[in-house]
C-alpha positions in Angstrom: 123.0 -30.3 24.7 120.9 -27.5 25.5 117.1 -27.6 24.1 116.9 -24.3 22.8 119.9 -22.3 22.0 121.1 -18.7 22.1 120.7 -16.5 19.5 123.8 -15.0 18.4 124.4 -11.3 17.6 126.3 -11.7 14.4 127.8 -8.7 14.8 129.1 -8.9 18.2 130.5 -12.2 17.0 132.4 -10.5 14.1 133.1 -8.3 16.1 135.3 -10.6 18.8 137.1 -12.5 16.2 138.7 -9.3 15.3 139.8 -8.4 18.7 140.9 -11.9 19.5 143.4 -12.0 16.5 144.4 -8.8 16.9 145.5 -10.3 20.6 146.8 -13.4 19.3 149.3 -11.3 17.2 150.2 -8.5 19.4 151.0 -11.5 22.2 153.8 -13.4 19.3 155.9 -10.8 17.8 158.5 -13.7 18.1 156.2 -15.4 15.7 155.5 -12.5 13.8 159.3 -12.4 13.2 159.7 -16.1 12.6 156.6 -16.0 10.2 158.7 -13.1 8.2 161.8 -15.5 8.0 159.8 -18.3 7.1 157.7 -16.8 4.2 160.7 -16.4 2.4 161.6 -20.0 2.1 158.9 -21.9 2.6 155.2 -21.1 1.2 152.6 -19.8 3.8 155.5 -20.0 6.1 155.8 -23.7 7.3 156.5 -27.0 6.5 153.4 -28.4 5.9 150.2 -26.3 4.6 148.0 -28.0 7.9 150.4 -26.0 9.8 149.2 -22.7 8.3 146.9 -20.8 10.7 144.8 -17.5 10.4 145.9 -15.1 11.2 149.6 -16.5 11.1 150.7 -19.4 12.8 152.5 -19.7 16.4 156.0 -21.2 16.7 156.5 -23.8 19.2 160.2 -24.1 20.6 159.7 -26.7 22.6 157.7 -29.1 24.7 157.4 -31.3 28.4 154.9 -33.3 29.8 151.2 -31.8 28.7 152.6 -28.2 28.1 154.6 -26.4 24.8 155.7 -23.0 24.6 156.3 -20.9 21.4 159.3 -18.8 20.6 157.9 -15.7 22.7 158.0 -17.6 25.5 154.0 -18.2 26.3 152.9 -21.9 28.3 150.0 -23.3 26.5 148.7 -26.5 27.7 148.4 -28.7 24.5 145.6 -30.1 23.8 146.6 -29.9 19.7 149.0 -32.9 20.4 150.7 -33.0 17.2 147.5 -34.0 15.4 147.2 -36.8 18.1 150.6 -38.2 17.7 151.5 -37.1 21.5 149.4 -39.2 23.7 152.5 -39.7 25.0 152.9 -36.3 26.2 156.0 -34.2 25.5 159.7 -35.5 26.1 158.5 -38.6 28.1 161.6 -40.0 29.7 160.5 -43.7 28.4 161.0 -42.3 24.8 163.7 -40.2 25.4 165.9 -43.2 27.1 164.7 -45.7 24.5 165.5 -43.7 21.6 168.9 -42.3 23.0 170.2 -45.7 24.0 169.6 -46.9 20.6 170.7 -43.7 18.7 174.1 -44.0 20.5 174.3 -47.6 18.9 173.4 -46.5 15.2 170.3 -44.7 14.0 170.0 -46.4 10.4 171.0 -49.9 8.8 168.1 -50.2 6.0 168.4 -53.5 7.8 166.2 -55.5 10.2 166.7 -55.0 13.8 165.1 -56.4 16.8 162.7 -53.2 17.7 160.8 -54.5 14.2 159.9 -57.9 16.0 158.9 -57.0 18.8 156.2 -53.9 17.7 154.9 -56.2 15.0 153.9 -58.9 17.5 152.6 -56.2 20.1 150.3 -54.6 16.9 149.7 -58.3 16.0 148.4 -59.1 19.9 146.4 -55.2 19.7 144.7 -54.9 16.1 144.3 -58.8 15.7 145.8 -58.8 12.1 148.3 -61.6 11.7 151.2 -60.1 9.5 152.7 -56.6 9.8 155.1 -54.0 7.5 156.2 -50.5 8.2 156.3 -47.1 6.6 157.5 -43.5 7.5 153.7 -41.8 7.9 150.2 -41.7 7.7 150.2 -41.7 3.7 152.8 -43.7 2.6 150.1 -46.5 5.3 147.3 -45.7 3.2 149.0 -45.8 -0.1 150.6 -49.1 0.5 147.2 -50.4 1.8 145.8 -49.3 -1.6 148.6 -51.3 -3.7 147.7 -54.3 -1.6 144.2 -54.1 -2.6 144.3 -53.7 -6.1 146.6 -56.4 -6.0 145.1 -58.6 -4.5 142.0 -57.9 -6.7 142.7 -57.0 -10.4 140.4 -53.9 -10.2 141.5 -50.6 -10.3 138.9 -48.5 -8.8 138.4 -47.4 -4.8 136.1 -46.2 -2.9 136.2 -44.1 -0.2 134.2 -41.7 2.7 133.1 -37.8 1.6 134.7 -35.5 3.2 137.9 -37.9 4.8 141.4 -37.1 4.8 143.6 -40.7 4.0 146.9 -39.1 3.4 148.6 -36.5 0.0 149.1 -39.7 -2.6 146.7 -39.6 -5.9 144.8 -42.5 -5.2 143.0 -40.4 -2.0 143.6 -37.3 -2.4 139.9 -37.3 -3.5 136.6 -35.4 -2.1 138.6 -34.4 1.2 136.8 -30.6 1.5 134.5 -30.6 -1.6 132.4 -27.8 -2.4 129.0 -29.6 -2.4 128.0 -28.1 -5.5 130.5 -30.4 -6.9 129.4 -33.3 -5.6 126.4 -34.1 -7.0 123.5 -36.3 -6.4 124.1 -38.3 -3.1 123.4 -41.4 -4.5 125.9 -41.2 -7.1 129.6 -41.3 -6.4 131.6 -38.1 -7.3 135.2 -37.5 -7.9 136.8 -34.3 -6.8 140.1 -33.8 -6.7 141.6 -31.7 -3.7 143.7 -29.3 -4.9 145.9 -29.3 -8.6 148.6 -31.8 -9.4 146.3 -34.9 -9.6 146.0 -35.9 -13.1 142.3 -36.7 -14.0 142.8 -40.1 -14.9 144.0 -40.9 -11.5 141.1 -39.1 -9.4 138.3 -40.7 -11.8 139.5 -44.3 -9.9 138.4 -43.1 -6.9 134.7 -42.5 -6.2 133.4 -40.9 -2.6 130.3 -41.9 -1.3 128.9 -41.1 1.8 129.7 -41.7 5.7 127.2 -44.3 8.0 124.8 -45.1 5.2 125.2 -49.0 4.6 121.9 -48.9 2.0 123.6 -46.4 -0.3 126.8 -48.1 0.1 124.5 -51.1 -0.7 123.2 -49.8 -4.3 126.6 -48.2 -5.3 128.1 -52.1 -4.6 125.2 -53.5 -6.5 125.9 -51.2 -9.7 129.9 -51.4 -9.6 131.2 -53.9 -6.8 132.6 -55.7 -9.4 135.4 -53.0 -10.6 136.2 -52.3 -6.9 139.5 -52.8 -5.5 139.1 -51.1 -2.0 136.7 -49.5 0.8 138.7 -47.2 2.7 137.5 -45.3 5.6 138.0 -44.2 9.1 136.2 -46.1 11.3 135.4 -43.2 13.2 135.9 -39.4 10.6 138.2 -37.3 12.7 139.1 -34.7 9.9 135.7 -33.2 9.8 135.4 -32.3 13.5 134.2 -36.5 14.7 131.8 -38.0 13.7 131.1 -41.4 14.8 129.8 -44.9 13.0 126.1 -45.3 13.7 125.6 -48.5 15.7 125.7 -51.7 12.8 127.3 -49.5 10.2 130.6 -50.7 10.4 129.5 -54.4 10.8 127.2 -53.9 7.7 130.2 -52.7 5.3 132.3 -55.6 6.6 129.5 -57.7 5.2 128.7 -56.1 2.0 132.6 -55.6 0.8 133.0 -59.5 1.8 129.9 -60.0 -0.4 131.7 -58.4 -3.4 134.9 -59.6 -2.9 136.1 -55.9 -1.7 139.3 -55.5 0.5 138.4 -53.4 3.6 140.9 -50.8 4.6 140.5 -49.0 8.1 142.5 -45.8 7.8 143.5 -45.7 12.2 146.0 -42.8 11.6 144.1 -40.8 13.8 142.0 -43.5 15.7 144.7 -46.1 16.4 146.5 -45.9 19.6 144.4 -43.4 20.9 141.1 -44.2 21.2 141.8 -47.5 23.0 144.6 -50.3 22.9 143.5 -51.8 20.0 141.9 -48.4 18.2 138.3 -48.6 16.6 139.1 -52.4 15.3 138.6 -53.2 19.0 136.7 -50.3 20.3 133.6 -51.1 17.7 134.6 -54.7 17.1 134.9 -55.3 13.3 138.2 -56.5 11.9 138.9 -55.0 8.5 141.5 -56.7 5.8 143.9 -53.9 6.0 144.4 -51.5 9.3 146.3 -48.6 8.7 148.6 -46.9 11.4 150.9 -43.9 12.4 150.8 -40.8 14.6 150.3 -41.7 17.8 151.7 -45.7 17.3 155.1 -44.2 16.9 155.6 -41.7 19.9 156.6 -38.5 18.4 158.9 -40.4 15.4 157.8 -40.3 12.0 156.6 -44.0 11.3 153.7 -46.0 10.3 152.1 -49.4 10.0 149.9 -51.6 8.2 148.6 -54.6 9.2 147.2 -57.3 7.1 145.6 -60.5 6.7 148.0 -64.0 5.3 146.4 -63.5 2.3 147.5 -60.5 1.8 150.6 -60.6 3.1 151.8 -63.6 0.7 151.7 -61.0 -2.2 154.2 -59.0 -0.6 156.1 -62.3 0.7 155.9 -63.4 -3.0 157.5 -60.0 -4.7 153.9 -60.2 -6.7 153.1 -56.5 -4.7 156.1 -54.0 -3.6 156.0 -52.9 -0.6 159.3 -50.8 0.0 161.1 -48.0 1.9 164.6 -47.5 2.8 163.5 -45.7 6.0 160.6 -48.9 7.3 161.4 -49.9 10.1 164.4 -47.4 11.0 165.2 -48.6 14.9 165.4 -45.0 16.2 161.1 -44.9 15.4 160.8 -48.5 16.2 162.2 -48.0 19.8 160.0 -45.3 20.4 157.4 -47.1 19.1 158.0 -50.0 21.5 158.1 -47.6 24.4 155.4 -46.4 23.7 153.0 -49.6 23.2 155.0 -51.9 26.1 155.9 -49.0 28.5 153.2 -45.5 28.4 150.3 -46.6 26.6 149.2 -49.6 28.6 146.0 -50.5 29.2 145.8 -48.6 32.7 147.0 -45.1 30.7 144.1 -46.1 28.6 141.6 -46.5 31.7 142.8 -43.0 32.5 142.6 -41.2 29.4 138.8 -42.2 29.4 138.2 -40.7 32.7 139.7 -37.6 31.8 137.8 -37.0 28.8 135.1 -37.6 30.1 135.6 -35.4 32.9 136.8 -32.7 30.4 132.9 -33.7 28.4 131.3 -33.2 31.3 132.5 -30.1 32.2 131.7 -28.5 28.3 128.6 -30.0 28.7 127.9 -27.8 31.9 129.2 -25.0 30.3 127.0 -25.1 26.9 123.8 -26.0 28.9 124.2 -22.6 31.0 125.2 -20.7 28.4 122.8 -22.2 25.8 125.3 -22.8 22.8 124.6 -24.0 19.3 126.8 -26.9 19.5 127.7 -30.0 21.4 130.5 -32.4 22.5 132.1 -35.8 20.8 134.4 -38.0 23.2 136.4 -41.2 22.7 139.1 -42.0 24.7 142.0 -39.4 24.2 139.8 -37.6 21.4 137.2 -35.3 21.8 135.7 -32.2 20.2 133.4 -29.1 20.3 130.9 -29.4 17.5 129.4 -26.0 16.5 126.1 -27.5 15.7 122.8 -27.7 17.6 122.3 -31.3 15.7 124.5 -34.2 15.7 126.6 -35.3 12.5 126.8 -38.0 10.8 128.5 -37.3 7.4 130.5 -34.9 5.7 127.3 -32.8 3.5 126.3 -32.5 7.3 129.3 -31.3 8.4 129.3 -28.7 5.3 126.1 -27.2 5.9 125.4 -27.3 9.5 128.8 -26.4 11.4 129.4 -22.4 12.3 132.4 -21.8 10.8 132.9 -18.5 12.7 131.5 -20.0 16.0 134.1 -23.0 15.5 137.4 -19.7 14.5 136.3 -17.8 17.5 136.7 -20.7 19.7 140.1 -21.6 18.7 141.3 -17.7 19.1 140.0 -17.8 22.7 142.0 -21.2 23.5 145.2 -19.9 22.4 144.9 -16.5 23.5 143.8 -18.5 27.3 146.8 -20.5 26.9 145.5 -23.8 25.3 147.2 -24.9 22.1 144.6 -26.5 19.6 144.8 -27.6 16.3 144.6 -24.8 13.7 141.9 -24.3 11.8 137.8 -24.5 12.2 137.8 -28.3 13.8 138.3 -28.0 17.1 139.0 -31.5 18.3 142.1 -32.1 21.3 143.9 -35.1 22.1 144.3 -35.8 25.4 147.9 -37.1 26.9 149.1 -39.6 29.7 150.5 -35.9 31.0 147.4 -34.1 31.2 145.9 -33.1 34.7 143.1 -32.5 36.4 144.0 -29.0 36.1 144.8 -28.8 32.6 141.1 -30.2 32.0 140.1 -26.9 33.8 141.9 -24.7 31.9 140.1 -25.5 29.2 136.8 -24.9 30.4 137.7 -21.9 31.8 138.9 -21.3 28.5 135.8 -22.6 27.1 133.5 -20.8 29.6 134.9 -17.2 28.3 134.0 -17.9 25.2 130.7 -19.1 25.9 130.2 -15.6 28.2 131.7 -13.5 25.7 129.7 -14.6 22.9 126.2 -14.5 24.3 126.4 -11.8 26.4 
């Protein structure tokens, strides 16, 4: 990180964000046309509001390898990744033949098969959690990881990190992005709910406190450890940019929620699979009561997991806590999911993934030390970001007040309009796949390095 940055002509700045979306629209009429469809029958345009993009978004036909192209017919190099579910990189043939072969002998039973076996023991041998279920995403993980808990416990309320994202259920759809004014006092949990629909009763069970500060997590646990059900967190926050634990953090909140009798969830959506073999439960070496899984686990198929300890696994054995879903388990996502732990995500894909990141660090290191930028890099394994701050982060009232929002837009118009797909949106993180070259890696800092010229010239 350079010593002492640029100073930034705020209107020049301004100035290129304007001429950057005027070139992201004028290059995806297609889009443009698609987006005119689309607002008619869906809101914003698209499926999902983190689709939504400013100025519109860009619509992808189709994929191979470490490249997409939208409906215009542009090649980007994606470094979006389907929020990090691709590590697998785009139609890989183990996926396609595993998931054809068993498509063409049934897709659905809401019955056991053999696929269910065999991921549960390979998440088993990974995560070190003893006893395994499925689900169909990200939240419906995180929500059944919740019932477990409060189950297991008799208390209703949970705890969890300022400024994460755990999935769009009730129980956590709490403090994601809020305003800080609505916070309050750091030392006191807060409860804001993201967005209307979540009755109050419901978001006053949840209280956020903040990220890699075991002392305050300390006093809140002294005050009301005994009404908690739950800790959860991500090991490692990847929805604000990433900002990772502080060396003995984690270790510390395994000890103090053991203390109170608290059942620790790890939300791995985002960090399992792809930030090593056995994500942040075996990259930072604390084993929590509950891991949470999807995205990348699966291979491009909607599925999830959660793994558990016997203890917690006998309530569900015993009917005492439901855990349920007509699509768990279904064998078309459970043979992907098998390719993709047994066959593409091995431990040598893994050894390579963390060589190309860190070649692809290195190389936006260079270019932010030349160029004197206001921000810095985060790496781990197939994850990594530009963070458009001169200081490092470490929670999310950090993240609030010290990230350039318009450094961290401009960026993102550059990529696309240089033919690198990112995630949409002011976090500009990338997840690398087992496709990605040497010279996709370049792409982006040539991307990367345009930016940088064109914004402190």
């Amino acid at each position: 990180m350079a010593t002492t940055s640029a100073a930034i002509d705020r209107a020049r700045l301004l100035a290129l964000i304007e001429k950057e979306r005027a070139a992201l629209l004028a290059r995806t009429p297609g889009s443009q046309a698609a987006y005119e469809r689309a607002v008619t029958v869906m809101p914003r345009g698209v499926p999902s509001s983190f689709q939504a993009a400013d100025p519109r978004p860009v619509y992808l036909s189709h994929g191979e390898g470490s490249k997409v192209w939208d409906v215009d017919g542009n090649e980007y190099v994606d470094f979006h990744n389907g929020f990090g579910v691709m590590c697998v990189g785009h139609a890989n043939p183990a996926i396609v033949e595993a998931v054809s072969e068993r498509a063409a002998r049934g897709s659905h039973f809401a019955a056991p098969t053999e696929g269910s076996i065999v991921v549960a023991q390979e998440l088993k041998r990974r995560f070190g959690l003893p006893q395994w279920r499925f689900t169909n995403s990200g939240t419906e993980s995180t929500m059944d990881a919740i019932h477990l808990a409060r189950g297991a416990t008799g208390r209703d309320l949970v705890l969890k990190i300022e400024g994460s994202y755990h999935g769009h259920h009730d129980a956590v759809m709490v403090s994601v992005r809020p305003p800080l004014d609505a916070l309050g006092p750091r030392d006191e949990p807060g409860s804001v709910p993201f967005g209307g629909g979540k009755p109050k009763a419901v978001t006053d069970l949840t209280k956020a406190i903040a990220f890699n500060d075991a002392d305050l997590l300390e006093r809140v646990l002294d005050d009301i450890g005994d009404q908690v059900a739950a800790l959860i967190l991500e090991p490692a926050m990847m929805n604000i940019t990433i900002v990772c634990p502080r060396p003995g953090y984690l270790a510390r909140v395994r000890e103090l929620t053991a203390k109170h009798a608290i059942v620790l969830i790890f939300d791995e959506v985002k960090t399992g699979c792809t930030i090593g073999p056995g994500g942040a439960t075996e990259r930072f070496g604390v084993r929590p009561d509950l891991v949470c899984l999807a995205k990348a686990t699966c291979g491009g198929y909607p599925g999830g997991a959660i793994g558990m300890t016997e203890e917690l696994a006998a309530l569900i054995a015993s009917g005492e806590v439901r855990q349920v879903g007509t699509f768990n388990g279904n064998p078309l996502v459970m043979a992907a999911a098998q390719a993709t732990l047994l066959e593409v995500l091995t431990d040598d894909a893994y050894a390579r993934l963390e060589q190309l990141n860190e070649r692809l660090l290195d190389g936006l290191d260079d270019v932010i030390a030349r160029h004197r930028l206001p921000c810095h890099t985060v790496g781990l394994a197939a994850k990594g970001c530009v963070v458009f701050s001169a200081e490092p982060l470490y929670e999310y009232r950090d993240y609030a007040t010290k990230v350039d929002e318009e450094l961290s837009t401009l960026a993102w118009l550059y990529h696309m309009n240089h033919g690198i797909f990112m995630t949409p949106g002011v976090d500009e993180q990338w997840t690398l796949s087992v496709a990605h070259t040497e010279t996709d890696l370049q792409r982006y800092v040539d991307a990367f390095e345009a930016f940088a010229r064109d914004v402190t010239a």
